[in-house]
C-alpha distance (Angstrom), angle and dihedral (degrees) to the residues before:
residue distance angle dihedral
X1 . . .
X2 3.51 . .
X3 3.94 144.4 .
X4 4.23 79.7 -77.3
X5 4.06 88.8 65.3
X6 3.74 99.0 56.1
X7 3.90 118.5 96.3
X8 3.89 117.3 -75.3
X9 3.67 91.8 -114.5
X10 3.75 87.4 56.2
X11 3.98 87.0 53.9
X12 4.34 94.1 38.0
X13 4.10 84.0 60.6
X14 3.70 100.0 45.5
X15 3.90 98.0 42.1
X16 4.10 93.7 43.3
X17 3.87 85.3 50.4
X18 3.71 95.9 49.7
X19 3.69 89.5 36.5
X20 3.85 99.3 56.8
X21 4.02 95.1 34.6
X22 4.13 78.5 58.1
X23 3.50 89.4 57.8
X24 3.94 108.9 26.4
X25 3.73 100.7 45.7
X26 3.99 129.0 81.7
X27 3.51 107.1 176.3
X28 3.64 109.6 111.0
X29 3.85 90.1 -137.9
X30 3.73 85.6 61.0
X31 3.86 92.4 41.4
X32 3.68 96.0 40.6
X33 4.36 80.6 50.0
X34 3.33 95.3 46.3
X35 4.21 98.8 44.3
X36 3.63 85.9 50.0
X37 3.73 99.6 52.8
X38 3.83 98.1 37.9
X39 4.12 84.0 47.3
X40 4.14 93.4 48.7
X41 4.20 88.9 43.4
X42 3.32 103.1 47.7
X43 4.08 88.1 49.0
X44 3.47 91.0 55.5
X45 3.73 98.2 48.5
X46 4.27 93.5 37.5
X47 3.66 102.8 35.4
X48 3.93 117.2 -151.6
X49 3.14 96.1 -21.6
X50 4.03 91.0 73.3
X51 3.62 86.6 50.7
X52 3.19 90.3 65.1
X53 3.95 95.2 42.2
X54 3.21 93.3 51.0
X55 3.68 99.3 46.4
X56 3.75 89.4 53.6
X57 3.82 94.0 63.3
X58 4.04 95.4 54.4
X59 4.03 85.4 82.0
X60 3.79 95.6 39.7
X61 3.72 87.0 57.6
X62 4.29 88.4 50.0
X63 3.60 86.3 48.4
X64 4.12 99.4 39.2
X65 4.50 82.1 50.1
X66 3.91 87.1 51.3
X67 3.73 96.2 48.4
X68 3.72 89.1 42.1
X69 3.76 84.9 52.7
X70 3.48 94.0 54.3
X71 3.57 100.5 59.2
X72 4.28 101.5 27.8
X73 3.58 104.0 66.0
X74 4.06 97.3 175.1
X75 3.73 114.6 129.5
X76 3.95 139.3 68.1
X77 3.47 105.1 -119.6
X78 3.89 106.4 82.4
X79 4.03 123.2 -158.7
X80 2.96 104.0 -174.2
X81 3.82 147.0 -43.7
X82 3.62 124.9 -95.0
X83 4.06 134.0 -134.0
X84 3.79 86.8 -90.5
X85 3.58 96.2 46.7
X86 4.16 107.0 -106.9
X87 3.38 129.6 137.9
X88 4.42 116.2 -94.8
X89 3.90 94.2 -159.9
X90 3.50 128.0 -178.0
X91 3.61 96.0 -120.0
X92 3.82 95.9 64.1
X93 3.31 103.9 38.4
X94 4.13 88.2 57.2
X95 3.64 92.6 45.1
X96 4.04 86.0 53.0
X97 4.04 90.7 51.7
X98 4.15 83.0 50.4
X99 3.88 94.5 52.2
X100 4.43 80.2 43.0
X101 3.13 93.9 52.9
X102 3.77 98.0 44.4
X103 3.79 94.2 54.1
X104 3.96 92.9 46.0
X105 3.51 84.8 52.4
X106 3.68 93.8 50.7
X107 4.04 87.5 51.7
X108 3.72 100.1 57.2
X109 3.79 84.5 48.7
X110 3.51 90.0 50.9
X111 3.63 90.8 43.4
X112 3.88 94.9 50.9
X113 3.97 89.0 51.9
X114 3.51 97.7 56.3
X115 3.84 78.1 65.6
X116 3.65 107.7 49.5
X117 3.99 95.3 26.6
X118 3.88 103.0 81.1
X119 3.69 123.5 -176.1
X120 3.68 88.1 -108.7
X121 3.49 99.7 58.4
X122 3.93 90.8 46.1
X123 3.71 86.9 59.8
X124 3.92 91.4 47.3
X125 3.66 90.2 54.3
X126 4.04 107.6 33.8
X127 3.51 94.2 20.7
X128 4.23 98.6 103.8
X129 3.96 97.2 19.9
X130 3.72 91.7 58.8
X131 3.51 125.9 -10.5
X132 3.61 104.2 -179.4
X133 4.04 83.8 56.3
X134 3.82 83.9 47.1
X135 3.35 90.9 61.9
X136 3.76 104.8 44.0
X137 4.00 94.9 58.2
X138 4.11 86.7 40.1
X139 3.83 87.3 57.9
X140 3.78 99.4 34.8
X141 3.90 88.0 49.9
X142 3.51 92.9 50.5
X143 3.73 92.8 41.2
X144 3.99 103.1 54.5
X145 3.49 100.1 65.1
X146 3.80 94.7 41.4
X147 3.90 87.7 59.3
X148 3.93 88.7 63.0
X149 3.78 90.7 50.0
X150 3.76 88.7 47.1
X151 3.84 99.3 49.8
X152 3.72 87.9 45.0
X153 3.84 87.6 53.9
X154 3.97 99.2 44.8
X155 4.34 84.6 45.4
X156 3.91 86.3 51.4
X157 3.51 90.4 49.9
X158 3.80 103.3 43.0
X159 3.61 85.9 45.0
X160 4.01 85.6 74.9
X161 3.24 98.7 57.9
X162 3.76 96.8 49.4
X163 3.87 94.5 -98.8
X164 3.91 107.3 111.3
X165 3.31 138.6 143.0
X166 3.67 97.8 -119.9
X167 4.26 86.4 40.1
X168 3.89 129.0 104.9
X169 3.80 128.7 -6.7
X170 3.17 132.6 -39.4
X171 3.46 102.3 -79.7
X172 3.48 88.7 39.2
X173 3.84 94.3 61.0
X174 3.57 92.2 39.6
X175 4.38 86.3 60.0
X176 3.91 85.2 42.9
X177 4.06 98.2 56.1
X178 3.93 83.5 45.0
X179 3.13 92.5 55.6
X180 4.07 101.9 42.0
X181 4.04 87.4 50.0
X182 3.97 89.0 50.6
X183 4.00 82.0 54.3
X184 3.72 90.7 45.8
X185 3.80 101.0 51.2
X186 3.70 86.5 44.6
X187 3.72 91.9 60.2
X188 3.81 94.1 43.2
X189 3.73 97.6 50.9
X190 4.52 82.7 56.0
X191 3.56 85.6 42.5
X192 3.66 103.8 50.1
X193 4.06 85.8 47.8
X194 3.49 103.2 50.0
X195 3.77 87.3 34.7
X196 4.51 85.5 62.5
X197 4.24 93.4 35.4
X198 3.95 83.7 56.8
X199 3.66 86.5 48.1
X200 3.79 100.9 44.0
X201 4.01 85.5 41.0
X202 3.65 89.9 61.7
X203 3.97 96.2 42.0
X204 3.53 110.6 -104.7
X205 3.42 94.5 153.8
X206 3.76 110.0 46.4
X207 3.31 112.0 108.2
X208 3.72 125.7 -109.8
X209 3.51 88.2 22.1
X210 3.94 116.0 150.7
X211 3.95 131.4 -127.3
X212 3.76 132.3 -148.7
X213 3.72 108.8 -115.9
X214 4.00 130.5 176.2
X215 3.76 96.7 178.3
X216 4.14 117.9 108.1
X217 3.89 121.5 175.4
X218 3.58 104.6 -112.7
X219 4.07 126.9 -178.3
X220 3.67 96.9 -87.2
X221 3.77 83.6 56.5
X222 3.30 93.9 48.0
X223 3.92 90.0 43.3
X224 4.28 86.7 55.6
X225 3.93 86.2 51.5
X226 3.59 88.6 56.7
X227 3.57 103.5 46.4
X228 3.80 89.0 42.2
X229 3.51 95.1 49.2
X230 3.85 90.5 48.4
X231 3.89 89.5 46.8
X232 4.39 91.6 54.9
X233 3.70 87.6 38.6
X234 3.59 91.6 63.2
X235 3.59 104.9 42.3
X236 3.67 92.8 42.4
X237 4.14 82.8 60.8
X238 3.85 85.1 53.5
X239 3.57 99.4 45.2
X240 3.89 111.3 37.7
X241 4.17 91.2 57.4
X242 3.81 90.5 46.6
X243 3.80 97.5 -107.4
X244 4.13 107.3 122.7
């Protein structure tokens, strides 16, 4: 019974907290906090293959800071000089590791959603308030991880007829992943329509219309609220008179 069994509304305030204090905050306590915690979570809910995720983006964020260097040339402290003559300062290419940082963070949030946010629960909570909004993230959470499956199925498939990925030369492979993603965004464009006729079909959209729900706020829910609540509360009082 983990942080995944409490009541969506429980799981809507933690994630949009963590979520915007990924993206609104600068100080590299806060970043170096929030990369930290989204990296630790989203292990725990994914397993090894967020290690490996998350590993991957440490040098997209070198490279994002040193193509953000290239092209921001604020600052004193100068690097070097590039093939075109401007300035690599120190400045910029720190301020492109922050922005880095802050969108890998934001991934391995997003990442450890997709796990706890079910379909169901998206209903539960958007369901009433907007229903066409309901059922865009019901579909689209539903839909990533079937385009894995799918891609994995179409590769298994074209592997038997001598047209893998991981098949031929270069070129050759390069011709076969072309083709496989052709197949792929074929299949999601039927998918993603039959996926909303089903859902019009079975009246998502009518107004008024009821859900079926099995989630009740209990006292540990209530307790999370609390402690949440308590944890915003005080950072807000830090952060709105300039004093992080």
């Amino acid at each position: 019974m983990g942080f995944e069994s409490c009541h969506p509304a429980v799981n809507f305030l933690f994630f949009a907290a963590a979520l915007y204090g990924a993206v609104r905050f600068d100080h590299p306590v806060f970043l170096a906090i929030a990369y930290v915690s989204a990296f630790a979570y989203s292990v725990k809910r994914c397993g090894k293959r967020a290690v490996a995720f998350n590993l991957c983006l440490l040098p997209l964020i070198l490279v994002f800071a040193l193509y953000y260097s290239s092209y921001h040339h604020f600052g004193v402290t100068v690097l070097r000089q590039n093939f075109i003559g401007n300035n690599l300062t120190v400045e910029s290419f720190v301020y492109g590791l922050v922005i880095g940082l802050r969108f890998a963070t934001l991934c391995m949030w997003l990442e450890a959603i997709f796990r706890v946010g079910t379909s169901d629960k998206v209903v539960y909570l958007f369901g009433r308030v907007s229903p066409r909004l309901s059922l865009f993230l019901t579909i689209l959470l539903r839909f990533i991880p079937r385009v894995g499956r799918e891609a994995r199925k179409i590769n298994l498939a074209q592997k038997g007829i001598g047209r893998g990925s991981n098949q031929g030369n270069v070129v050759q492979r390069f011709i076969n992943c072309l083709r496989i993603f052709s197949m792929l965004i074929t299949w999601m464009i039927s998918a993603l329509a039959l996926e909303s006729d089903s859902m019009r079909s079975r009246g998502s959209l009518l107004r008024g219309r009821t859900a079926f729900s099995i989630y009740r706020f209990d006292n540990r829910d209530r307790a999370f609220v609390i402690t949440l609540f308590t944890c915003i509360t005080l950072t807000a009082m830090g952060v709105i008179p300039g004093a992080s």
